[in-house]
LONUGU-818614 format. One record per residue (C-alpha): x, y, z; residue in one letter. Coordinates in nm, 2 decimals, always signed. Layout:
N
        u        v        w   res
        X        Y        Z     A
...
// end
This chain:
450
        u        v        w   res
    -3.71    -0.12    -0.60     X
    -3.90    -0.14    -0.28     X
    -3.87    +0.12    -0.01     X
    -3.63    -0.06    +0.17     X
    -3.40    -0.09    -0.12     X
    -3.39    +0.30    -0.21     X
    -3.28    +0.38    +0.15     X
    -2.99    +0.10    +0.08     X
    -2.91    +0.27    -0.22     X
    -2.95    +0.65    -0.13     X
    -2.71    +0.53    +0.24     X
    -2.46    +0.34    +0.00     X
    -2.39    +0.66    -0.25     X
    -2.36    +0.93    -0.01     X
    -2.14    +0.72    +0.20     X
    -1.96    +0.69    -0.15     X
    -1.95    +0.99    -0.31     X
    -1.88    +1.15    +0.05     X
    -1.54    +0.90    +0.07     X
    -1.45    +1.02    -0.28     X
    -1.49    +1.40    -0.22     X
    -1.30    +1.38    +0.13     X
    -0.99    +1.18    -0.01     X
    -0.96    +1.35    -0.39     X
    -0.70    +1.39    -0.55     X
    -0.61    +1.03    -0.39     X
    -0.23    +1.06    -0.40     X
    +0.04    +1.07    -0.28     X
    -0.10    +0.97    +0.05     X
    +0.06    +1.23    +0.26     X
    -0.17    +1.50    +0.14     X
    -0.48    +1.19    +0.16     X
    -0.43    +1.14    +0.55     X
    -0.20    +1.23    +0.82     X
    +0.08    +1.03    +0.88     X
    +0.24    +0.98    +1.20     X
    +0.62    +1.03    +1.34     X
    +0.68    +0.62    +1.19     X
    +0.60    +0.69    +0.81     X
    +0.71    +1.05    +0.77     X
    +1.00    +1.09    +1.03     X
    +0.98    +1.39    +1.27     X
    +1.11    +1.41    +1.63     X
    +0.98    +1.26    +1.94     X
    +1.03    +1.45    +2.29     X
    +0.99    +1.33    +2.62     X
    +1.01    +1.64    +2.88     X
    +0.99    +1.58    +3.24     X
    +0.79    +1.88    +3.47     X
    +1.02    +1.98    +3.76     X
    +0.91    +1.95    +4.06     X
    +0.55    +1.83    +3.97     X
    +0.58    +1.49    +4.12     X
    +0.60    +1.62    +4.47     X
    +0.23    +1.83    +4.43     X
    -0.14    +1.70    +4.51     X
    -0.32    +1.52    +4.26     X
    -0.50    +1.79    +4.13     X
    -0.22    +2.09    +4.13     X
    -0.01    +1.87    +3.93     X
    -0.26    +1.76    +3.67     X
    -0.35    +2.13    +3.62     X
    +0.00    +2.24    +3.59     X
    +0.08    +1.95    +3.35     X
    -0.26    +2.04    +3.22     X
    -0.10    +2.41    +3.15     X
    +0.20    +2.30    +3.01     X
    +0.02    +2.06    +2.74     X
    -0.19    +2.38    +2.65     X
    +0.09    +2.61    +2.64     X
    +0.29    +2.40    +2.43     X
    +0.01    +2.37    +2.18     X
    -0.08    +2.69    +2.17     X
    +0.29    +2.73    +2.06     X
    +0.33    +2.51    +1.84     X
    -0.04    +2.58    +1.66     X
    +0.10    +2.95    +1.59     X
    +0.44    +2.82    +1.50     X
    +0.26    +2.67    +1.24     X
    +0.45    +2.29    +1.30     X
    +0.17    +2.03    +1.15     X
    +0.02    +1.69    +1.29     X
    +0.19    +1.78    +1.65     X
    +0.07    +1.51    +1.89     X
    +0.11    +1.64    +2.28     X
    +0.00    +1.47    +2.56     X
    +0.06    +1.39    +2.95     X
    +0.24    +1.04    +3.01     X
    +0.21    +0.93    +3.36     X
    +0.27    +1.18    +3.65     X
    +0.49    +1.46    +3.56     X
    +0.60    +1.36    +3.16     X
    +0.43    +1.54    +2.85     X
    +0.53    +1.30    +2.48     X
    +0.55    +1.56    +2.23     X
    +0.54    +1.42    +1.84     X
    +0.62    +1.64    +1.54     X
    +0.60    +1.45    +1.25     X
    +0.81    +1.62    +0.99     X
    +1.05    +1.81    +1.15     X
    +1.41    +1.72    +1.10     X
    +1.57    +1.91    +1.37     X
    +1.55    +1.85    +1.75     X
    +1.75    +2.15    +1.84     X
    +1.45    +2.35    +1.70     X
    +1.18    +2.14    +1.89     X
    +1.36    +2.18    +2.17     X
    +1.39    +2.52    +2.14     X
    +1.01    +2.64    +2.06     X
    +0.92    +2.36    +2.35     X
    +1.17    +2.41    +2.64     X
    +1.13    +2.71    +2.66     X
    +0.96    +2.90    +3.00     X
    +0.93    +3.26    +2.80     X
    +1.04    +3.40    +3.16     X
    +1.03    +3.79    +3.01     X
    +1.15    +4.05    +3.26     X
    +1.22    +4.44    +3.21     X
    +1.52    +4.49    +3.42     X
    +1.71    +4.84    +3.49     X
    +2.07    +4.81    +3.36     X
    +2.33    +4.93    +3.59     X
    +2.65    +4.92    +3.38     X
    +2.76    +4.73    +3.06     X
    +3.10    +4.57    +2.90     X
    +3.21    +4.32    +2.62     X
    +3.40    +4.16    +2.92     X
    +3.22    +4.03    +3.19     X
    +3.49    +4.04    +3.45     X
    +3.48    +4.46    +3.40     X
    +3.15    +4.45    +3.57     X
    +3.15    +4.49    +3.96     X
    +2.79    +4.40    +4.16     X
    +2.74    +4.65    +4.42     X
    +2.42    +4.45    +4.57     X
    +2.42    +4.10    +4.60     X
    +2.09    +4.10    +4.42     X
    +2.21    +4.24    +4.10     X
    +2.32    +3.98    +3.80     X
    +2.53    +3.98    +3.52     X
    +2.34    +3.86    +3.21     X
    +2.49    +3.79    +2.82     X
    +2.36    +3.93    +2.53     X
    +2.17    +3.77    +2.27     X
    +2.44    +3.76    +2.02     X
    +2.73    +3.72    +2.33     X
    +2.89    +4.00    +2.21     X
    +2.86    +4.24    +2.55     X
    +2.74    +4.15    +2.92     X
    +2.49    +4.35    +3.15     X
    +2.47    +4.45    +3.49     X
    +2.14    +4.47    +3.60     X
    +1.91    +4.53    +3.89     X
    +1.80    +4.19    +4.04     X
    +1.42    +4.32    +4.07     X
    +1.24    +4.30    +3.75     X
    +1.03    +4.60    +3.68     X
    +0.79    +4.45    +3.43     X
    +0.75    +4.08    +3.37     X
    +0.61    +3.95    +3.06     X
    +0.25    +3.81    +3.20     X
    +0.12    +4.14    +3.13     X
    +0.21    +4.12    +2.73     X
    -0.08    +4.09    +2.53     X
    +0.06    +4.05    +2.19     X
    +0.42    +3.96    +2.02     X
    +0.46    +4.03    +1.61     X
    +0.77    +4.00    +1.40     X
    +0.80    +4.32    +1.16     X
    +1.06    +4.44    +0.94     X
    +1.25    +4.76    +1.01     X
    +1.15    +5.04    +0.76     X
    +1.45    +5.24    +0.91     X
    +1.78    +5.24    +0.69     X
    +2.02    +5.28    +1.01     X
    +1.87    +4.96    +1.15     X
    +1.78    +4.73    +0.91     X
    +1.65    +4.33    +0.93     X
    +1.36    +4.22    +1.19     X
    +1.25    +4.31    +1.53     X
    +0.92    +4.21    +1.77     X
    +0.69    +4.43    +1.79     X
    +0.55    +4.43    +2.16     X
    +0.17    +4.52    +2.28     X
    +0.09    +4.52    +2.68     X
    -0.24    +4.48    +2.78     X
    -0.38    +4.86    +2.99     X
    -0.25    +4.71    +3.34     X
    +0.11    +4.61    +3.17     X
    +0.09    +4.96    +2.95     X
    +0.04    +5.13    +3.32     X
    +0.33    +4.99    +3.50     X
    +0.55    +5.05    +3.17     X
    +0.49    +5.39    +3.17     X
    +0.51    +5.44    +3.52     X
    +0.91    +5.28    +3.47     X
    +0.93    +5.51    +3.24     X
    +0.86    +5.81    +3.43     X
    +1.10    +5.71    +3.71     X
    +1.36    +5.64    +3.46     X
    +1.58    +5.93    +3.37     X
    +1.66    +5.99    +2.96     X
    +1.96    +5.80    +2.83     X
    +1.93    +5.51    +3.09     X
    +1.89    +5.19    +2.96     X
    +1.60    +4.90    +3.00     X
    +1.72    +4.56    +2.94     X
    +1.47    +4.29    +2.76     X
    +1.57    +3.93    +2.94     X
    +1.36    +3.63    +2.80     X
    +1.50    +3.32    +3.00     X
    +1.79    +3.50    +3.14     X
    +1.94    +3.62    +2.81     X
    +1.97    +4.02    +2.72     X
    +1.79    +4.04    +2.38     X
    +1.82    +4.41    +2.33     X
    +1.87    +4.69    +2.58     X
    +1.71    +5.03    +2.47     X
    +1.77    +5.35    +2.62     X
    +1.48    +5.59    +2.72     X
    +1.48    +5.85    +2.50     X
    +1.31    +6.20    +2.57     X
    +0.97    +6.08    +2.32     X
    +0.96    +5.77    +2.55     X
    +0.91    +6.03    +2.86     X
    +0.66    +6.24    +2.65     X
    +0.45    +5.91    +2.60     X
    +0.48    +5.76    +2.91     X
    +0.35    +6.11    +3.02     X
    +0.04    +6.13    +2.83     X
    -0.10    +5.80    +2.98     X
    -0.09    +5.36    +2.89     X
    -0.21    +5.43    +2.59     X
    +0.08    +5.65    +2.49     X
    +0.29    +5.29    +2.56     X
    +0.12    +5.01    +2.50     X
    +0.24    +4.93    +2.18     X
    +0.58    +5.16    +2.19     X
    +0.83    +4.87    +2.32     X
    +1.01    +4.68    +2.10     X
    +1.30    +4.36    +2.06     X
    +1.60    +4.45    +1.81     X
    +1.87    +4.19    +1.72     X
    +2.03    +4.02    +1.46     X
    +1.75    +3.76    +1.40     X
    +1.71    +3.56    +1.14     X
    +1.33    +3.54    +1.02     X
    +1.27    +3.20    +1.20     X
    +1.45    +3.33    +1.55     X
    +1.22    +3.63    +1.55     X
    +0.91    +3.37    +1.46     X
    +1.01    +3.16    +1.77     X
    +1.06    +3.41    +2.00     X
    +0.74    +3.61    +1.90     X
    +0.57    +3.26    +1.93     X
    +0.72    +3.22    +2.29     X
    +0.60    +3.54    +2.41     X
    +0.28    +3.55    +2.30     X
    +0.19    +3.16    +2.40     X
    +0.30    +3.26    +2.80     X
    +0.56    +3.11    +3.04     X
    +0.49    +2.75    +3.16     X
    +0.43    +2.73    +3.46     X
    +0.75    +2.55    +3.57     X
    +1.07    +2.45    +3.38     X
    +1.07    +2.13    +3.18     X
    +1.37    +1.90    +3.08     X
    +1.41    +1.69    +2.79     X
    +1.42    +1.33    +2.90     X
    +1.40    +1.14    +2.57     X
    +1.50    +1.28    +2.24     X
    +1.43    +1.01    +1.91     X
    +1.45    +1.14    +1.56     X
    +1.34    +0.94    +1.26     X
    +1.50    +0.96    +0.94     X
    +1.29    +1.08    +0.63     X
    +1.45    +0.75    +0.43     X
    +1.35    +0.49    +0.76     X
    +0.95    +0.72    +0.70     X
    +0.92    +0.65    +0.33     X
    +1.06    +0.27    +0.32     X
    +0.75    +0.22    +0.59     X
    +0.53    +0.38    +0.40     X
    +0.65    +0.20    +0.05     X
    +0.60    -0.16    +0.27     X
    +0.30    -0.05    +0.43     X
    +0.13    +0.03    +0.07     X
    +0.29    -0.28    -0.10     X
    +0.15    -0.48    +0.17     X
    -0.24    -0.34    +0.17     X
    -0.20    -0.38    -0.21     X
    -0.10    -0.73    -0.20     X
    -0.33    -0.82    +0.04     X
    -0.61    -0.68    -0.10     X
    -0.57    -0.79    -0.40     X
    -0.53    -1.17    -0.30     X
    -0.86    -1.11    -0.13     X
    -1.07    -0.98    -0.42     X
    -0.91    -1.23    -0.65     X
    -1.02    -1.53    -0.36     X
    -1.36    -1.41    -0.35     X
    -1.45    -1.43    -0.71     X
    -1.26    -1.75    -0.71     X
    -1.52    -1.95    -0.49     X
    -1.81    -1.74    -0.44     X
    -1.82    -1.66    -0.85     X
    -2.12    -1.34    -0.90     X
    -2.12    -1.32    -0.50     X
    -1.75    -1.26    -0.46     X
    -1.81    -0.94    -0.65     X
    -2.05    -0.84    -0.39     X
    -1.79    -0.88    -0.15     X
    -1.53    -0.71    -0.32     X
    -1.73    -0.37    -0.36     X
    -1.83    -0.40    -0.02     X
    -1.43    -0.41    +0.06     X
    -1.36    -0.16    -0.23     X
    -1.59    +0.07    -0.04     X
    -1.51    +0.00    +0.30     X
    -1.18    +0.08    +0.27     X
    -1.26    +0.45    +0.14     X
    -1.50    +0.51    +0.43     X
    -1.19    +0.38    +0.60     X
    -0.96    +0.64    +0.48     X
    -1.18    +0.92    +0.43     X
    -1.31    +0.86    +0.82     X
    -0.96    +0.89    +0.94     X
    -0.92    +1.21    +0.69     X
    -1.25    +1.33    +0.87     X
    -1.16    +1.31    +1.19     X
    -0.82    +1.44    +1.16     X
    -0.67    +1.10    +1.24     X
    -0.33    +1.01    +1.21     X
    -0.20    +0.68    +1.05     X
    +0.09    +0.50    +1.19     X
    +0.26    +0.21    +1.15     X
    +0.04    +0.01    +1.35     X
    -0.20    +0.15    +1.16     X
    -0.15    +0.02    +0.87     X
    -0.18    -0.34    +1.02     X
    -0.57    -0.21    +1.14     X
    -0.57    -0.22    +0.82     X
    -0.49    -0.50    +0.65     X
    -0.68    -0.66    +0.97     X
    -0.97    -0.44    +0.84     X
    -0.96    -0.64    +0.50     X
    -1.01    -0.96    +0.65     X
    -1.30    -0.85    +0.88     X
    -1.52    -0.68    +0.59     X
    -1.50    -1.02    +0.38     X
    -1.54    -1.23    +0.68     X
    -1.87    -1.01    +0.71     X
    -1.98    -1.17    +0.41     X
    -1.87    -1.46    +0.39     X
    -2.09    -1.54    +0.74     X
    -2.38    -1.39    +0.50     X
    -2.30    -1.58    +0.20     X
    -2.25    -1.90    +0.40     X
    -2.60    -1.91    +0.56     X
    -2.75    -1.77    +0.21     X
    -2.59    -2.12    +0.08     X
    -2.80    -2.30    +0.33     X
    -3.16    -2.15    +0.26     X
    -3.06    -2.24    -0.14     X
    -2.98    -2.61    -0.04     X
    -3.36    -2.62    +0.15     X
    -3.46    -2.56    -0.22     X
    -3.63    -2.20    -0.15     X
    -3.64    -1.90    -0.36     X
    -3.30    -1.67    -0.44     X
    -3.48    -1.41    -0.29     X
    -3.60    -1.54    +0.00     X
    -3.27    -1.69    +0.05     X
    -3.11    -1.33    +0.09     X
    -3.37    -1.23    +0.32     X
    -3.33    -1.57    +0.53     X
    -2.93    -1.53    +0.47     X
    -2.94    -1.24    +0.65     X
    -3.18    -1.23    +0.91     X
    -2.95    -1.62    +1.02     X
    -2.61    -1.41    +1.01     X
    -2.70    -1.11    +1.18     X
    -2.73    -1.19    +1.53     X
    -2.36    -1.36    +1.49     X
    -2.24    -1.05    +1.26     X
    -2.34    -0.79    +1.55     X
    -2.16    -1.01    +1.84     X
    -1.85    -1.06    +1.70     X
    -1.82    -0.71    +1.53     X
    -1.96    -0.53    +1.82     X
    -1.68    -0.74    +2.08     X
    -1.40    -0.62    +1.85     X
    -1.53    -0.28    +1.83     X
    -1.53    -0.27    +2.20     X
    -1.18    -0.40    +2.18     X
    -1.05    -0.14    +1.99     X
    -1.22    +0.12    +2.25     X
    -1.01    -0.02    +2.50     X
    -0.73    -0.04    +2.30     X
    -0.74    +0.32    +2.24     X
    -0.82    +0.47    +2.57     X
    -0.60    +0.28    +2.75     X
    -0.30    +0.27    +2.48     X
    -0.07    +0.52    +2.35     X
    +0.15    +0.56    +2.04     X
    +0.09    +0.29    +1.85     X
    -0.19    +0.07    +2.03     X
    -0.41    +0.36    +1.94     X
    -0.32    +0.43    +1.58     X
    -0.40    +0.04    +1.56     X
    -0.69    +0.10    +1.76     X
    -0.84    +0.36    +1.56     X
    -0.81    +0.21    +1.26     X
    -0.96    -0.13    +1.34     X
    -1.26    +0.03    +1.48     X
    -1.34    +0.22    +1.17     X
    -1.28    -0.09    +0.96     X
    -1.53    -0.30    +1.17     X
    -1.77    +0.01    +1.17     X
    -1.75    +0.03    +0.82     X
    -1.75    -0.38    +0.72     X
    -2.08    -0.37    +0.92     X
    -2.26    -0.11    +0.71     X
    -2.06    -0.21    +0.38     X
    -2.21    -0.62    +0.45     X
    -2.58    -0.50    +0.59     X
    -2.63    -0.22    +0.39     X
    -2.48    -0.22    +0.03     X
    -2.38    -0.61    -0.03     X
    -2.72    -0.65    +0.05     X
    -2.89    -0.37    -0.18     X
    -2.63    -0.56    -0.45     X
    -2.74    -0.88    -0.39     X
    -3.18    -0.80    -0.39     X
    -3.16    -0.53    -0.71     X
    -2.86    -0.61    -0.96     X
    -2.98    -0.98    -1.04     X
    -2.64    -1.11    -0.86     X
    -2.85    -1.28    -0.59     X
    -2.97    -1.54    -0.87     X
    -2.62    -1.70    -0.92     X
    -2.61    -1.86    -0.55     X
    -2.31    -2.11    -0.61     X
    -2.48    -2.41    -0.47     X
    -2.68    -2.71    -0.60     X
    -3.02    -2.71    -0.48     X
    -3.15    -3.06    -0.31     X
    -3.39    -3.27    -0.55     X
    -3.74    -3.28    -0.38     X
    -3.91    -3.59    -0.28     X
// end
């Protein structure tokens, strides 16, 4: 082979054997690519930023900025995978969680401000009508469990941006079994605690509020003074939230708490949930339908272009794993739509070479050479290959910075395909075509010279 040829070749097996590494074991296709909220079901959110609409330009895309960071940042540690979140229009964030099956608990871990306060607790009941305010700023906040109701000053004394760290443990304490959050301030939060607790008298209680709700409310015992004493570090990592959580309240709330407050509250405009069932008959048509279209293809090819049509369908065979490994690479998600890049992308890769084939047809009718047909075949077609390839690509560009939902999962997906038809038709039809003898069985007559 000439030097040109072993470039072909060495280009054409790494793209090869890199496709095959990235997508092994192959199956189920899950665990091959992402899927998105229309194969695998999940919950789609719309929230709405109060009051956002009324800012500047730029306060309210950096608030809305903060909220999408916040809100991945919780959802990252939550450990919820394949979450899409992004701004739509002014004051809207589109939150996707592919997977998840209930919206009460994406509403939850995404609603949420995580407003934490350290309030002094005046008095406490099981009723709330046997608590009196003595100051109008003063409020009468529930428990956790709604069990008992709090009276507590209306002044926080520590608020909850000066928490550094949130982590669920498990209580080693027989009296008090199950889970509780661990708390660690940072040294300017760890000062102001411990300054509360030196103004605080032994036996009086501290109530924990996160979003207006009482989670526990310990009372400052006489080891609490002694730390608080001693310095910040002696309470930085003392404080603590008890209840009766269950293992994936404690993981939200830690999550919450560690990710920040949003800037401002957020309502849920739009709730959509997608079945599991509605996921997997998509996926099921969505397979059926590449298989049945690419397999009418390959059989076509070989059916008029004989020896070349099995040019054509390797360079299809291996398009469509660059396809699906590139979208596995780049962390990609497949949708619907998706799918329909797809089976578009089938049609573009053959068109490739049929646009190659057909202009190495009209060298062999001149009555030249099989090899110097090739080379004529596809210095003709490139000029028209890069045009029309190059437009769509530019297309699907648009498509996707301009789009959402599914325009861009289509978008995506067609561009790789044309990407990928391009090198698959220049690169390895044509290394099969000069080097495996192929090239010899060009399916024309040859004209009779005078």
């Amino acid at each position: 082979m000439k030097r040109n040829d072993w470039m072909r070749f060495g280009a054409t097996m790494a793209a090869l054997f890199a496709a095959i590494g990235l997508l092994y074991p192959f199956w189920p296709l899950s665990d091959v690519v992402k899927l998105g909220l229309d194969l695998q079901g999940g919950v789609r959110l719309v929230l709405q930023a109060e009051g956002v609409a009324e800012m500047e330009e730029a306060q309210r895309r950096d608030v809305v900025d903060r909220i999408v960071t916040i809100l991945q940042q919780r959802v990252d540690q939550y450990g919820l995978a394949n979450v899409e979140i992004r701004p739509l229009g002014q004051d809207r964030i589109e939150v996707k969680i592919p997977g998840a099956q209930d919206p009460e608990e994406a509403r939850q871990l995404i609603g949420r401000t995580a407003l934490l306060e350290f309030r002094k607790v005046i008095d406490s009941a099981e009723n709330p009508d046997d608590l009196v305010r003595t100051e109008p700023t003063q409020e009468i906040l529930a428990s956790h469990d709604g069990g008992r109701y709090y009276l507590v000053e209306g002044e926080p004394l520590v608020t909850g941006d000066v928490l550094d760290n949130a982590q669920v443990r498990t209580s080693t304490d027989p009296r008090n079994p199950g889970l509780y959050i661990a708390l660690e301030f940072n040294r300017q939060g760890a000062e102001r605690f411990a300054q509360v607790l030196r103004r605080l008298q032994v036996g009086e209680q501290l109530a924990i509020i996160l979003d207006g709700v009482v989670y526990s409310a310990p009372a400052v015992s006489e080891s609490a003074k002694e730390a608080a004493q001693q310095g910040w570090r002696g309470v930085q990592k003392s404080l603590t939230i008890t209840g009766r959580f269950t293992f994936d309240e404690a993981k939200l709330l830690a999550v919450v708490l560690r990710s920040g407050a949003l800037p401002t509250k957020v309502g849920v405009l739009e709730e959509q949930t997608v079945g599991p069932t509605l996921g997997s008959d998509s996926i099921r048509r969505g397979t059926m339908a590449i298989l049945i279209s690419f397999l009418l293809v390959l059989l076509y090819m070989v059916l008029y272009y004989r020896w070349m049509g099995l040019v054509a369908d390797a360079a299809l065979i291996l398009n469509m794993l660059i396809v699906f490994a590139a979208l596995r690479a780049f962390g990609a998600t497949l949708t619907l739509p998706g799918i329909a890049g797809l089976i578009l992308t089938i049609g573009m890769t053959v068109d490739a070479n049929v646009i190659i084939f057909e202009r190495i047809k009209e060298e062999r009718r001149t009555g030249k050479a099989p090899r110097a047909c090739i080379v004529g075949g596809f210095a003709k077609s490139m000029s028209a290959l890069l045009d029309a390839n190059l437009t769509t690509i530019i297309t699907a560009l648009i498509l996707f910075s301009l789009g959402s939902g599914p325009v861009e999962g289509f978008a995506i997906t067609l561009a790789l395909g044309v990407a990928g038809s391009l090198f698959c038709a220049l690169v390895a039809s044509r290394l099969l075509l000069e080097t495996t003898g192929i090239g010899e069985h060009i399916p024309v007559k040859v004209q009779a010279q005078a």
